[in-house]
N, CA and C atoms as an extended XYZ file, in Angstrom:
534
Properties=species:S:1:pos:R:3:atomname:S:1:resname:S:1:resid:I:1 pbc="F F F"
N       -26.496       26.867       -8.474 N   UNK     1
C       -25.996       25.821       -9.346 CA  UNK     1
C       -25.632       24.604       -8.492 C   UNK     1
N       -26.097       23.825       -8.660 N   UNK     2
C       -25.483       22.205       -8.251 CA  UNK     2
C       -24.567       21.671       -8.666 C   UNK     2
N       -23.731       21.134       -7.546 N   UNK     3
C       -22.353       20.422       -7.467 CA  UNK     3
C       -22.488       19.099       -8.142 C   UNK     3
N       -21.821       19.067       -9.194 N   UNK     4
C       -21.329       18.043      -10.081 CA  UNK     4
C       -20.380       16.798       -9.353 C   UNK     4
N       -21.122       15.619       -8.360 N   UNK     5
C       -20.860       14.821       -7.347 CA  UNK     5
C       -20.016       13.843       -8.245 C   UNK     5
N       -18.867       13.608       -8.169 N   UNK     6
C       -18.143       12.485       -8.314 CA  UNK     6
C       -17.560       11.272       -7.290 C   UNK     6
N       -17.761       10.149       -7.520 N   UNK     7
C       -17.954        9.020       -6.457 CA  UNK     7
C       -16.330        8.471       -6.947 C   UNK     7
N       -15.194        8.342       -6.231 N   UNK     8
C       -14.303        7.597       -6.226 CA  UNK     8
C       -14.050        6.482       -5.530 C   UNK     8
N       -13.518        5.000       -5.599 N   UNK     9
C       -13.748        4.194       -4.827 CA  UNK     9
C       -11.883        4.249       -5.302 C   UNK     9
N       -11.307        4.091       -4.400 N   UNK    10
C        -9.438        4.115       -4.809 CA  UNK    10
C        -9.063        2.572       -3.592 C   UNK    10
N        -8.235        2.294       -4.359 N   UNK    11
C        -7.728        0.686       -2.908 CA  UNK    11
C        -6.662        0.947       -2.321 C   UNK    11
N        -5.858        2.085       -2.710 N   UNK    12
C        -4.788        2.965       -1.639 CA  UNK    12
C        -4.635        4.352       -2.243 C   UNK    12
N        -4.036        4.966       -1.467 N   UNK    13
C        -3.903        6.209       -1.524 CA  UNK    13
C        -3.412        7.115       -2.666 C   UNK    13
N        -3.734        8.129       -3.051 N   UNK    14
C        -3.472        8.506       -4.414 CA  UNK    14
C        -2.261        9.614       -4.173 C   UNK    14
N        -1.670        9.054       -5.077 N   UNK    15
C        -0.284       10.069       -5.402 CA  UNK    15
C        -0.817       11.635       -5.742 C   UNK    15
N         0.261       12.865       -5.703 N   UNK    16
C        -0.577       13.636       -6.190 CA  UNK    16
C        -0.728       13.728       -7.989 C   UNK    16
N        -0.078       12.738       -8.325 N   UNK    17
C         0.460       12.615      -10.060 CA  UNK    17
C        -1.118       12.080      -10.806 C   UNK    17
N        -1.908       11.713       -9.486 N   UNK    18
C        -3.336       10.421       -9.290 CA  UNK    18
C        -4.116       11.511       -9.658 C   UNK    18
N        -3.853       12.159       -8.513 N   UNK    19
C        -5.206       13.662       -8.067 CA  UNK    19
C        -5.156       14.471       -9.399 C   UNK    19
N        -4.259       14.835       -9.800 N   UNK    20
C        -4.172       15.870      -10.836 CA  UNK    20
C        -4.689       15.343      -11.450 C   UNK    20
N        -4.347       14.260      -12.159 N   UNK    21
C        -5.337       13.377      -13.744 CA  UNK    21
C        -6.351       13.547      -13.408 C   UNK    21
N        -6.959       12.541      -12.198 N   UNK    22
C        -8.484       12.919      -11.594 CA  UNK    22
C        -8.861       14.089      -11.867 C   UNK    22
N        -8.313       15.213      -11.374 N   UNK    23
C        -9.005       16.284      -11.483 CA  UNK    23
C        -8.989       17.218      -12.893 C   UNK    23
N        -8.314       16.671      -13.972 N   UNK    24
C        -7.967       16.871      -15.188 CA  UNK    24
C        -9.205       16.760      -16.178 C   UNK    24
N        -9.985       15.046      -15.332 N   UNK    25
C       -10.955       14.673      -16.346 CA  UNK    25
C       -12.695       15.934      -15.717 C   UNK    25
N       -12.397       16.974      -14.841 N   UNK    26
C       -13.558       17.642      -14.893 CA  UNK    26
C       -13.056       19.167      -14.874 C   UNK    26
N       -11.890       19.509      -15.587 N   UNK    27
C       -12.136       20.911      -15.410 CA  UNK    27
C       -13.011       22.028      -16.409 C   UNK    27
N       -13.455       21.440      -17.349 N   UNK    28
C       -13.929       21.755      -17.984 CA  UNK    28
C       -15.555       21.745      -17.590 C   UNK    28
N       -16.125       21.572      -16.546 N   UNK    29
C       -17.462       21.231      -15.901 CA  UNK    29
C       -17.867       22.902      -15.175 C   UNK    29
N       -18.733       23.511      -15.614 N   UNK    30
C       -19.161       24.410      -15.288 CA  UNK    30
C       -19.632       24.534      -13.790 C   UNK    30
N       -20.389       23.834      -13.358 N   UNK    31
C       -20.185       23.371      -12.088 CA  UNK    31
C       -19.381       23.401      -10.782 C   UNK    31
N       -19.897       23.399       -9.696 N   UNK    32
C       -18.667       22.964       -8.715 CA  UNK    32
C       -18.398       21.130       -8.491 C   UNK    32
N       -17.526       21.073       -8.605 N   UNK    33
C       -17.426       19.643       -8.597 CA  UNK    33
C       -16.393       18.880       -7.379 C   UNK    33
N       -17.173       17.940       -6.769 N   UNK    34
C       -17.009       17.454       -5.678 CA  UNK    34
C       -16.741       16.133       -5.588 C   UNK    34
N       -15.602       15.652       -5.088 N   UNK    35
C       -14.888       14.406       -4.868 CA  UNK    35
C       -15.542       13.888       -3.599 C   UNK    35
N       -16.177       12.401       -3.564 N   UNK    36
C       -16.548       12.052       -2.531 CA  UNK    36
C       -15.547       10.587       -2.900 C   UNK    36
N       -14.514       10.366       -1.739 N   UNK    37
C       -14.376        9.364       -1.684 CA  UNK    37
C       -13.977        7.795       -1.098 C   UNK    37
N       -14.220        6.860       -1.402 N   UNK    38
C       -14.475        5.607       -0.413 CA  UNK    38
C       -13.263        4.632       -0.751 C   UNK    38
N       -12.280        4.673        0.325 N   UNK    39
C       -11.437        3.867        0.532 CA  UNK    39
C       -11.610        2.384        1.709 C   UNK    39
N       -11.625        1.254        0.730 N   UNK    40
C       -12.362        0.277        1.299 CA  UNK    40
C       -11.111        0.027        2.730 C   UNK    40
N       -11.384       -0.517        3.759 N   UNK    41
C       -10.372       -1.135        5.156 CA  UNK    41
C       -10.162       -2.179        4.719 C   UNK    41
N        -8.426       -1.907        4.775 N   UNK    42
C        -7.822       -3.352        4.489 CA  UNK    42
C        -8.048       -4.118        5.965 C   UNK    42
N        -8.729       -5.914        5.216 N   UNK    43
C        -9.165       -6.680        6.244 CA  UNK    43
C        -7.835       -7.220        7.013 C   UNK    43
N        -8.227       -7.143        8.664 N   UNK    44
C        -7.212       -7.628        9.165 CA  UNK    44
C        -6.676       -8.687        9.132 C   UNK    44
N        -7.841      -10.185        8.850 N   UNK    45
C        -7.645      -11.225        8.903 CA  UNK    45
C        -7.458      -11.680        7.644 C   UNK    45
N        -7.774      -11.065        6.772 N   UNK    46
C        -7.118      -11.444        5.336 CA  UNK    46
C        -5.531      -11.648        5.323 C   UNK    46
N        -5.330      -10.426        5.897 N   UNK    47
C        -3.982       -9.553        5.981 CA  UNK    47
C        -2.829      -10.819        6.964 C   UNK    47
N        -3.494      -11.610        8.401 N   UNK    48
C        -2.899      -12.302        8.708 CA  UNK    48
C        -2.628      -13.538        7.713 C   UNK    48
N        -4.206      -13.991        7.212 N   UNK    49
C        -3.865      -15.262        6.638 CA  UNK    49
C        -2.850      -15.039        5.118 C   UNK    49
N        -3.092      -13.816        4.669 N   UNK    50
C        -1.958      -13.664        3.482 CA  UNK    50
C        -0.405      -13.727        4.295 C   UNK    50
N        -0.203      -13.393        5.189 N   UNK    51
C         1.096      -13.433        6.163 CA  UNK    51
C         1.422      -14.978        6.317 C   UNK    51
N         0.755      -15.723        6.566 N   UNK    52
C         0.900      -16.628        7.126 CA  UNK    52
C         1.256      -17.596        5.677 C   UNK    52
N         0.446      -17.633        4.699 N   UNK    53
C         0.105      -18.447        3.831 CA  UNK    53
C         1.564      -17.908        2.419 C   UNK    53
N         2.268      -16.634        3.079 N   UNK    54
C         3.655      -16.425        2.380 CA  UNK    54
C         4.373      -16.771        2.578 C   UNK    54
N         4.600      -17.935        3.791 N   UNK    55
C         5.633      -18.465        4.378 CA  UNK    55
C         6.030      -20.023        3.406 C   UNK    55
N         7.292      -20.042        3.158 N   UNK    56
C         7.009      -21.663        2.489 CA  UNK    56
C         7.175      -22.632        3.205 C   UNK    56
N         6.669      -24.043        2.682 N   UNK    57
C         6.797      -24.936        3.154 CA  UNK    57
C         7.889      -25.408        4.428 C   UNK    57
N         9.239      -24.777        3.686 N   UNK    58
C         9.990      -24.751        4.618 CA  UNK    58
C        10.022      -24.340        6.016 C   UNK    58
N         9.854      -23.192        5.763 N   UNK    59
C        10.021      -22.555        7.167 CA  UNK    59
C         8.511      -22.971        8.202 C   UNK    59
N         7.861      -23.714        7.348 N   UNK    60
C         6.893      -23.928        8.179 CA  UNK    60
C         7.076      -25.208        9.069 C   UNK    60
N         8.305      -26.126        8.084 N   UNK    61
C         8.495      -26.956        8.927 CA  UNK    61
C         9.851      -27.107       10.137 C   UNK    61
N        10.460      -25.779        9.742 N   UNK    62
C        11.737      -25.713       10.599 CA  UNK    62
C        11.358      -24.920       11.485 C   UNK    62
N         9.850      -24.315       12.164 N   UNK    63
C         9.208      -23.359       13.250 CA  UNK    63
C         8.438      -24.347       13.837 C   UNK    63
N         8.307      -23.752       15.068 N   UNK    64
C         6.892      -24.592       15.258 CA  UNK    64
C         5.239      -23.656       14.565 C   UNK    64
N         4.824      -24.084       14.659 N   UNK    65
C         3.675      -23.404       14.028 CA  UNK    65
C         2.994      -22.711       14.992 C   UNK    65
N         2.908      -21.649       13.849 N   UNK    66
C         1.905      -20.308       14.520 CA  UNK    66
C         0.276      -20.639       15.021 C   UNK    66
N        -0.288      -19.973       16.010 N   UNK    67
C        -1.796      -20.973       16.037 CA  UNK    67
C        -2.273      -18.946       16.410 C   UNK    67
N        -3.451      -18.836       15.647 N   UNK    68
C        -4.101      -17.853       15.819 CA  UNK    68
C        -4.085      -17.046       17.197 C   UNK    68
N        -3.658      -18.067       18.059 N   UNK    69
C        -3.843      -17.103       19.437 CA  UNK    69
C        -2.837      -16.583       19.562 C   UNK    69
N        -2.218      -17.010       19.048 N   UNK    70
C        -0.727      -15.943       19.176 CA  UNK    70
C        -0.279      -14.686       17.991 C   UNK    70
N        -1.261      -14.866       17.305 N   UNK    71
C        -1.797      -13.314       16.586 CA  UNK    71
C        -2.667      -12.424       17.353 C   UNK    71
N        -2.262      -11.320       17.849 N   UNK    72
C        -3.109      -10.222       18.316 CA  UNK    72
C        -4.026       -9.821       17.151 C   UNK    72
N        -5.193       -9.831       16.558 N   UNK    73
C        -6.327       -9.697       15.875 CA  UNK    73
C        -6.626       -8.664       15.516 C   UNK    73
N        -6.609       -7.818       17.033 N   UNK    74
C        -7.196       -6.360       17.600 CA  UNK    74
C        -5.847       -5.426       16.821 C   UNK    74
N        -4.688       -5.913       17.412 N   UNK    75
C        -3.716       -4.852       17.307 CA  UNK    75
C        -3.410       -4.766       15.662 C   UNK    75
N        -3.514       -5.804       14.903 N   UNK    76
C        -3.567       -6.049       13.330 CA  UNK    76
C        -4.845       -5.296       13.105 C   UNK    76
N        -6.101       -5.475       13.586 N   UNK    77
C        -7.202       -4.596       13.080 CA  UNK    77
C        -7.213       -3.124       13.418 C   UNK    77
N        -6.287       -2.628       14.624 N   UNK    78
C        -6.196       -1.351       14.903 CA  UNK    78
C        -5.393       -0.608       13.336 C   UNK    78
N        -4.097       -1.496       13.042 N   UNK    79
C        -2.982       -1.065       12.439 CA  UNK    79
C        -3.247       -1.038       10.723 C   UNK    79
N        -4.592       -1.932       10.736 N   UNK    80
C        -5.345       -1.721        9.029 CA  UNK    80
C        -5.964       -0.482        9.669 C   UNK    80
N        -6.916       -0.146       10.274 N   UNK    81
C        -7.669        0.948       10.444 CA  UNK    81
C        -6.792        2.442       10.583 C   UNK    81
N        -5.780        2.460       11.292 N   UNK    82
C        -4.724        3.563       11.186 CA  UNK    82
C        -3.851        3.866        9.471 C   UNK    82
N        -3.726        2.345        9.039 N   UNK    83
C        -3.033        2.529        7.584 CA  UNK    83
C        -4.480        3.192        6.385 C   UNK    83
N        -5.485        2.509        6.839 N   UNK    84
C        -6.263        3.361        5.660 CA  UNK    84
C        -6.866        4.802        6.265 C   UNK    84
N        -6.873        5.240        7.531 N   UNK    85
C        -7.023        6.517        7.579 CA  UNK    85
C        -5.816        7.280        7.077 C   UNK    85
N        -4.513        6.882        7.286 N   UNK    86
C        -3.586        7.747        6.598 CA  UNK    86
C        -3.904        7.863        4.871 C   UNK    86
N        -4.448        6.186        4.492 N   UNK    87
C        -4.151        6.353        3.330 CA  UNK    87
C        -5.091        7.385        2.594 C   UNK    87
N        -6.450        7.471        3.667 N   UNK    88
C        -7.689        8.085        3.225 CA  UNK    88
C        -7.301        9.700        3.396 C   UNK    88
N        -6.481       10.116        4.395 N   UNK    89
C        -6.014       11.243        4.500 CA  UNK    89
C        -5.195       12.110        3.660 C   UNK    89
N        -4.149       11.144        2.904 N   UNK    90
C        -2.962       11.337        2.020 CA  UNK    90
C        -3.885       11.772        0.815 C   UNK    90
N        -5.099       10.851       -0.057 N   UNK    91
C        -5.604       10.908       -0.889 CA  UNK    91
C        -6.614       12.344       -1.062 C   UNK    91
N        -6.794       12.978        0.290 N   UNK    92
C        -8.131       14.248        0.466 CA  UNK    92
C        -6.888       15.003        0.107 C   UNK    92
N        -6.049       14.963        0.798 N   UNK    93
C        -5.055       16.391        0.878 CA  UNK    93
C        -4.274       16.525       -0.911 C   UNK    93
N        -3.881       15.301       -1.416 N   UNK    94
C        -3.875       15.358       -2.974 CA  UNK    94
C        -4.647       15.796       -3.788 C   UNK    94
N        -5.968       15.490       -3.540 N   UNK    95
C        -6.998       15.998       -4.346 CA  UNK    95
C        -7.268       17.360       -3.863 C   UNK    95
N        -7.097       18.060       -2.836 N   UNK    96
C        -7.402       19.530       -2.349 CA  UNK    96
C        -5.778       19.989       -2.896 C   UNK    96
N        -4.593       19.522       -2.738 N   UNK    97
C        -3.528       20.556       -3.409 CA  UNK    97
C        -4.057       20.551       -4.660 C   UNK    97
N        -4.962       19.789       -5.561 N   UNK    98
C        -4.825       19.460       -7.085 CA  UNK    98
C        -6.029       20.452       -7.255 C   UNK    98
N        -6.954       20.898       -6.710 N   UNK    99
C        -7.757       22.198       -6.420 CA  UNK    99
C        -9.194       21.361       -6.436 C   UNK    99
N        -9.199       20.619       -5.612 N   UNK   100
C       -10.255       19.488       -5.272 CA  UNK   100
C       -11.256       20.170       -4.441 C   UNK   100
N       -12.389       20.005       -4.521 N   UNK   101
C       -13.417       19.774       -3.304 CA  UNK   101
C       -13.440       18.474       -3.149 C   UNK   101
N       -12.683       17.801       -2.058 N   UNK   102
C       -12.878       16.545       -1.613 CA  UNK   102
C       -13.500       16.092       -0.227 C   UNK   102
N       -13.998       14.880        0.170 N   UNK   103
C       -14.801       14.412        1.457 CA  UNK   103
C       -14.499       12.905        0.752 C   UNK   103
N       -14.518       12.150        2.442 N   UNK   104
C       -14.250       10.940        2.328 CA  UNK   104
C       -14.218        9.865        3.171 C   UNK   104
N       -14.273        8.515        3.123 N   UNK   105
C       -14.498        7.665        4.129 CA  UNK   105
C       -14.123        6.371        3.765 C   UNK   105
N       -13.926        5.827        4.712 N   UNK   106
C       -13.309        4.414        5.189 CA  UNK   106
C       -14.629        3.676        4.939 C   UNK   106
N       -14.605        2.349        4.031 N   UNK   107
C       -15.959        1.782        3.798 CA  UNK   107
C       -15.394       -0.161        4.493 C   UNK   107
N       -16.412       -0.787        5.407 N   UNK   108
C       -16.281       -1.499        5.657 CA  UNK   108
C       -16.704       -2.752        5.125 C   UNK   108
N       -18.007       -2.135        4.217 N   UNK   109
C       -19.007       -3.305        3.393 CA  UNK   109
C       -18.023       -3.742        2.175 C   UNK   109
N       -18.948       -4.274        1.470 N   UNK   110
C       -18.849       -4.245       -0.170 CA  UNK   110
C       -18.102       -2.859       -0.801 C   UNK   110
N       -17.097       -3.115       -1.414 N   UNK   111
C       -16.707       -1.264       -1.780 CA  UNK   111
C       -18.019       -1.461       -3.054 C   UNK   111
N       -17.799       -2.336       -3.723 N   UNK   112
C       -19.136       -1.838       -4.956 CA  UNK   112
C       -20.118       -1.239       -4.369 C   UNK   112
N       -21.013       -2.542       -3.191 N   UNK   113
C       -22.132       -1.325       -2.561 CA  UNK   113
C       -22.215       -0.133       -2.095 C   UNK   113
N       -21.080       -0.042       -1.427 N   UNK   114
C       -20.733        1.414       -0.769 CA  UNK   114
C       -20.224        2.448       -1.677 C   UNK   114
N       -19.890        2.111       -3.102 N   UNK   115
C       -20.070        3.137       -4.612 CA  UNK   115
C       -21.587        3.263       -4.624 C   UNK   115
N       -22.242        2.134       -4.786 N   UNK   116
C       -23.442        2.094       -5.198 CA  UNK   116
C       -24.580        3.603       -4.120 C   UNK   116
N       -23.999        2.978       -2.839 N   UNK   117
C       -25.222        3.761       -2.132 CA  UNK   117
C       -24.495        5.385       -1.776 C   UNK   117
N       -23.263        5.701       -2.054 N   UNK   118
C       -22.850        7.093       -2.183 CA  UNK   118
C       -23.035        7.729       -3.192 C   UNK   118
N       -23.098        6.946       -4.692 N   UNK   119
C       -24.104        7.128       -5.431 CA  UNK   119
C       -25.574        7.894       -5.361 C   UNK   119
N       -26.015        7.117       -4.887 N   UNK   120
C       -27.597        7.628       -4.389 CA  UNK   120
C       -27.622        8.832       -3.525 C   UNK   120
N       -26.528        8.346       -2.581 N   UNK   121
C       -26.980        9.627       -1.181 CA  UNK   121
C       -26.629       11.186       -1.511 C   UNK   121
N       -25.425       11.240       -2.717 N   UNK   122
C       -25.203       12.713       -3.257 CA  UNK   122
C       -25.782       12.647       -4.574 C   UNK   122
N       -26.606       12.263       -5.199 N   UNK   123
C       -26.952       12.124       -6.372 CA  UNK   123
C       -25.731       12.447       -7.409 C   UNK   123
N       -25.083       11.419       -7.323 N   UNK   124
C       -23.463       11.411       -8.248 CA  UNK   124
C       -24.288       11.448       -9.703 C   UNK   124
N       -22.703       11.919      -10.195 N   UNK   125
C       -22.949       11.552      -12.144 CA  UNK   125
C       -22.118       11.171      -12.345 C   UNK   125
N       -20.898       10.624      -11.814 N   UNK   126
C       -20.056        9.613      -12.495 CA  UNK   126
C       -19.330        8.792      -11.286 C   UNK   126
N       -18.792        8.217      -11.569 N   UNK   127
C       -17.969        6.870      -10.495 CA  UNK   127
C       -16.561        7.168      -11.406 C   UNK   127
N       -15.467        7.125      -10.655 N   UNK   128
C       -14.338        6.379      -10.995 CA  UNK   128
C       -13.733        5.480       -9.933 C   UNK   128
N       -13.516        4.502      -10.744 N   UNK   129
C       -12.724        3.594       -9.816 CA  UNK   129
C       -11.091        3.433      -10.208 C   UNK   129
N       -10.358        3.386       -9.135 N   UNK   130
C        -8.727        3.655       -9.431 CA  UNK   130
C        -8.219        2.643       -8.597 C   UNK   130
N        -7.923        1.920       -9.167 N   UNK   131
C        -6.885        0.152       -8.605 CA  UNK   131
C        -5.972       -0.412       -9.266 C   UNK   131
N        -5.428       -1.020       -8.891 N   UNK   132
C        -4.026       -1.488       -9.432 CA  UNK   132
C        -4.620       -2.427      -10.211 C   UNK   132
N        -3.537       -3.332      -11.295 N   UNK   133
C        -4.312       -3.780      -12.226 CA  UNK   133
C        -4.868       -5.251      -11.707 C   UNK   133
N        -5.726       -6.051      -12.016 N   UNK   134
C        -6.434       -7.195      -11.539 CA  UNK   134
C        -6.817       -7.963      -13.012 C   UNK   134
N        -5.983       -8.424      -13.583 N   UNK   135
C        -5.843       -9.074      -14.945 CA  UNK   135
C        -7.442      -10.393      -14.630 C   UNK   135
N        -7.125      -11.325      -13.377 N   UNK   136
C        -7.606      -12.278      -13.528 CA  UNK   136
C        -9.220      -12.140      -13.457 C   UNK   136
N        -9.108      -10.707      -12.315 N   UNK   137
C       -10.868      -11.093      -12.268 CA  UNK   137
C       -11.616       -9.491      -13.107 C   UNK   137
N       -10.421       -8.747      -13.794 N   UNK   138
C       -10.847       -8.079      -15.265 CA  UNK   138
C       -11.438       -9.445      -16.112 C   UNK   138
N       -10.678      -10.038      -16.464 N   UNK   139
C       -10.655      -11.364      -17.315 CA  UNK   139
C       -12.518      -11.609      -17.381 C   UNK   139
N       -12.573      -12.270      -15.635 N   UNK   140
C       -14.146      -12.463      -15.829 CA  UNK   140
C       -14.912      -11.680      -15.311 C   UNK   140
N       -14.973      -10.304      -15.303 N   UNK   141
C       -15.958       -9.366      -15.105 CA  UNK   141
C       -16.367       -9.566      -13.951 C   UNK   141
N       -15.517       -9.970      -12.466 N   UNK   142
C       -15.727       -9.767      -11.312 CA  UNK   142
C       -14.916       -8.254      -10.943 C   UNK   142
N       -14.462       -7.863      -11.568 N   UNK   143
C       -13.918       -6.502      -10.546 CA  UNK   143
C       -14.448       -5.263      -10.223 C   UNK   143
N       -14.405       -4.301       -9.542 N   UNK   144
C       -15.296       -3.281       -8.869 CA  UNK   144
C       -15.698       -3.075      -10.091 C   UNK   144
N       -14.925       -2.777      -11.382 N   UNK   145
C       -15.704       -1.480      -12.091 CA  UNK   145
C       -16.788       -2.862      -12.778 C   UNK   145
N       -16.256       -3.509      -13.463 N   UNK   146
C       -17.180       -4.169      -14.198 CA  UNK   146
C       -18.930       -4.923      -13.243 C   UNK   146
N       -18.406       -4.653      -11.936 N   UNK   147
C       -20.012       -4.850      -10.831 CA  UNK   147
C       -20.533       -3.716      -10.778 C   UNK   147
N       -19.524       -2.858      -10.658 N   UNK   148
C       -20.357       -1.592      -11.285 CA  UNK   148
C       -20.965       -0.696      -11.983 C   UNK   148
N       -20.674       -0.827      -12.910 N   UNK   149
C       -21.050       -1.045      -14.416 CA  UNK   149
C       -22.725       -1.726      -14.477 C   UNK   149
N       -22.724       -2.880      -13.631 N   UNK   150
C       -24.112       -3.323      -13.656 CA  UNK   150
C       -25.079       -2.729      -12.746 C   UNK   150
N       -24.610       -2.112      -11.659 N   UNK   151
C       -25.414       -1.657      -10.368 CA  UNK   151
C       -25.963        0.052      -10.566 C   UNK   151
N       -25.054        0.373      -11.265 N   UNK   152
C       -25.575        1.821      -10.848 CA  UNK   152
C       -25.678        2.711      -12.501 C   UNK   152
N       -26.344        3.944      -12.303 N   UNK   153
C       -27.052        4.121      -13.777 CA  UNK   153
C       -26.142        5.381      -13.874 C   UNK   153
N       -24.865        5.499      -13.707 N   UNK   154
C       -23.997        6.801      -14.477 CA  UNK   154
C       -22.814        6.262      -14.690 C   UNK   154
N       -21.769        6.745      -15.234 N   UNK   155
C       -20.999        6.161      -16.003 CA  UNK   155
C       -19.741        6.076      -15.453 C   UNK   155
N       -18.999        5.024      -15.436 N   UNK   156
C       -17.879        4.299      -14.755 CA  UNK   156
C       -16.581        4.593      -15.595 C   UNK   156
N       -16.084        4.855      -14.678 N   UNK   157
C       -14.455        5.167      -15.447 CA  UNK   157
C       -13.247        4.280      -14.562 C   UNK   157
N       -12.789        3.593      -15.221 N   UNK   158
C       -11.915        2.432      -14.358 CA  UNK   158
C       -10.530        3.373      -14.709 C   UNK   158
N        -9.817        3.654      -13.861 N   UNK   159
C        -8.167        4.011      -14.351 CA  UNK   159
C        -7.435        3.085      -13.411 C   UNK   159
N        -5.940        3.235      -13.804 N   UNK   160
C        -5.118        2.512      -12.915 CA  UNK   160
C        -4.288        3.577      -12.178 C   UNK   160
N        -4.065        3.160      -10.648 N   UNK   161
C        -3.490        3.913      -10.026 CA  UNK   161
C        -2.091        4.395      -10.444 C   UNK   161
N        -1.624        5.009      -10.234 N   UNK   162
C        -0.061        5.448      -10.716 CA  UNK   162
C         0.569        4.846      -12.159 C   UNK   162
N        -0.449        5.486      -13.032 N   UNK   163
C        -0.055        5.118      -14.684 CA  UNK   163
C        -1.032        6.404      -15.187 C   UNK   163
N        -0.084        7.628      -16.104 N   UNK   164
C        -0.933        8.436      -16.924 CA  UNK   164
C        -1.601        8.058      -17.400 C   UNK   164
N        -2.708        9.045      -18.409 N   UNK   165
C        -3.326        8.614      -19.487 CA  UNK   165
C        -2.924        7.765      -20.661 C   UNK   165
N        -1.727        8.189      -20.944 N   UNK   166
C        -1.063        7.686      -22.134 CA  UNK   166
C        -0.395        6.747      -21.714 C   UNK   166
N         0.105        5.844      -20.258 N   UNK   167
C         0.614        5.033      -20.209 CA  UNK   167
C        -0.720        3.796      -20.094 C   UNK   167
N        -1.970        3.988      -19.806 N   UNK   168
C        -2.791        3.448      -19.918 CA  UNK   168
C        -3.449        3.136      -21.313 C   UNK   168
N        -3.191        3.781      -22.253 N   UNK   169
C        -3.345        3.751      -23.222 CA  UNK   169
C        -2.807        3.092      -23.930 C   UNK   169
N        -1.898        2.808      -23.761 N   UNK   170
C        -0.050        1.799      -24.410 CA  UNK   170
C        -0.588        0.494      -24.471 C   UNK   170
N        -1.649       -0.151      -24.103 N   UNK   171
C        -1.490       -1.648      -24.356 CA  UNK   171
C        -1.434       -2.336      -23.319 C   UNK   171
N        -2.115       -1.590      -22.018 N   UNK   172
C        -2.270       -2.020      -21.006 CA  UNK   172
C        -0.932       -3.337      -20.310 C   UNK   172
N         0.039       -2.656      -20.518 N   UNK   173
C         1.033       -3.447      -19.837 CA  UNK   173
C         1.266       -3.871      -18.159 C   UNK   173
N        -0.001       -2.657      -17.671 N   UNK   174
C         0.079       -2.863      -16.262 CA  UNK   174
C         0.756       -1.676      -15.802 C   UNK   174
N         1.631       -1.413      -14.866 N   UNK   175
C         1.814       -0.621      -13.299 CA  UNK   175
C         3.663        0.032      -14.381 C   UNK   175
N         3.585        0.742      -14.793 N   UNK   176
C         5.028        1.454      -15.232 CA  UNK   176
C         5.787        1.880      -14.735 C   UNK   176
N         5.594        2.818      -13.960 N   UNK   177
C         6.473        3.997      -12.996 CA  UNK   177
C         6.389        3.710      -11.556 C   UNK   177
N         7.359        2.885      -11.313 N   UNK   178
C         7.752        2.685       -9.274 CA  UNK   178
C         8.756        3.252       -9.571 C   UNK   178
């Protein structure tokens, strides 16, 4: 019998409250069913210029100003690459307490493409994608699920990270339970 391949693309690490739902929507699959999944690397230099660009006006003018060379690059790109292996780590071991067959990886490209072509390489039958909510570019059909939705030929399930079924269901208020 062939393993019933599920493609997750998650943007941090899943609670185990995450894994269980996840693994809720296939127990009923005769099958063995297998979590493959792709946690995109948070960019380092994004990560500085969002640092930088949180500072206000003020304090920008009561410092002297920061100039890129005095950002270590490397040690910010080491410290994204260590935060999403934990986060990629935290998320396998949730989905294996939740009675997962899980596998998984750090994606550097496009996360859509890198759904797209893990897709192909296990011959998946479904995608879920699990992210916090993104109102503006839901709005215009830029976000993973809705590019994905166009790219690949099995069926997309968008949830939000740390919100049940039924709190997703409510009227989409967004992120409930911190």
């Amino acid at each position: 019998m062939a393993d019933y391949d599920v493609v997750l693309l998650v943007e941090q690490a899943l609670t185990p409250a995450d894994a269980a739902q996840v693994r809720s929507l296939h127990e009923a699959i005769e099958e063995p069913v297998t979590y493959h999944v792709l946690l995109p690397l948070e960019d380092a230099a994004a990560r500085v210029e969002a640092a930088m660009g949180s500072l206000s006006g003020g304090e920008l003018l009561a410092s002297p100003a920061m100039t890129m060379r005095e950002v270590d690059l490397e040690a910010v790109q080491e410290d994204c690459e260590e935060r999403s292996r934990e986060d990629l780590d935290r998320t396998l071991d949730a989905l294996r307490e939740a009675g997962a067959t899980a596998h998984g990886q750090i994606v550097t490209d496009s996360p859509v493409q890198a759904l797209v072509d893990k897709i192909t390489e296990v011959d998946g039958r479904e995608a879920i994608i699990l992210t916090r909510p993104h109102v503006v570019a839901e709005f215009f059909h830029v976000d993973w699920s809705s590019q994905a939705r166009r790219k690949i030929g099995v069926p997309v399930l968008h949830l939000l990270e740390h919100e049940t079924f039924d709190e997703q269901a409510g009227g989409g208020e967004g992120i409930t339970g911190f």
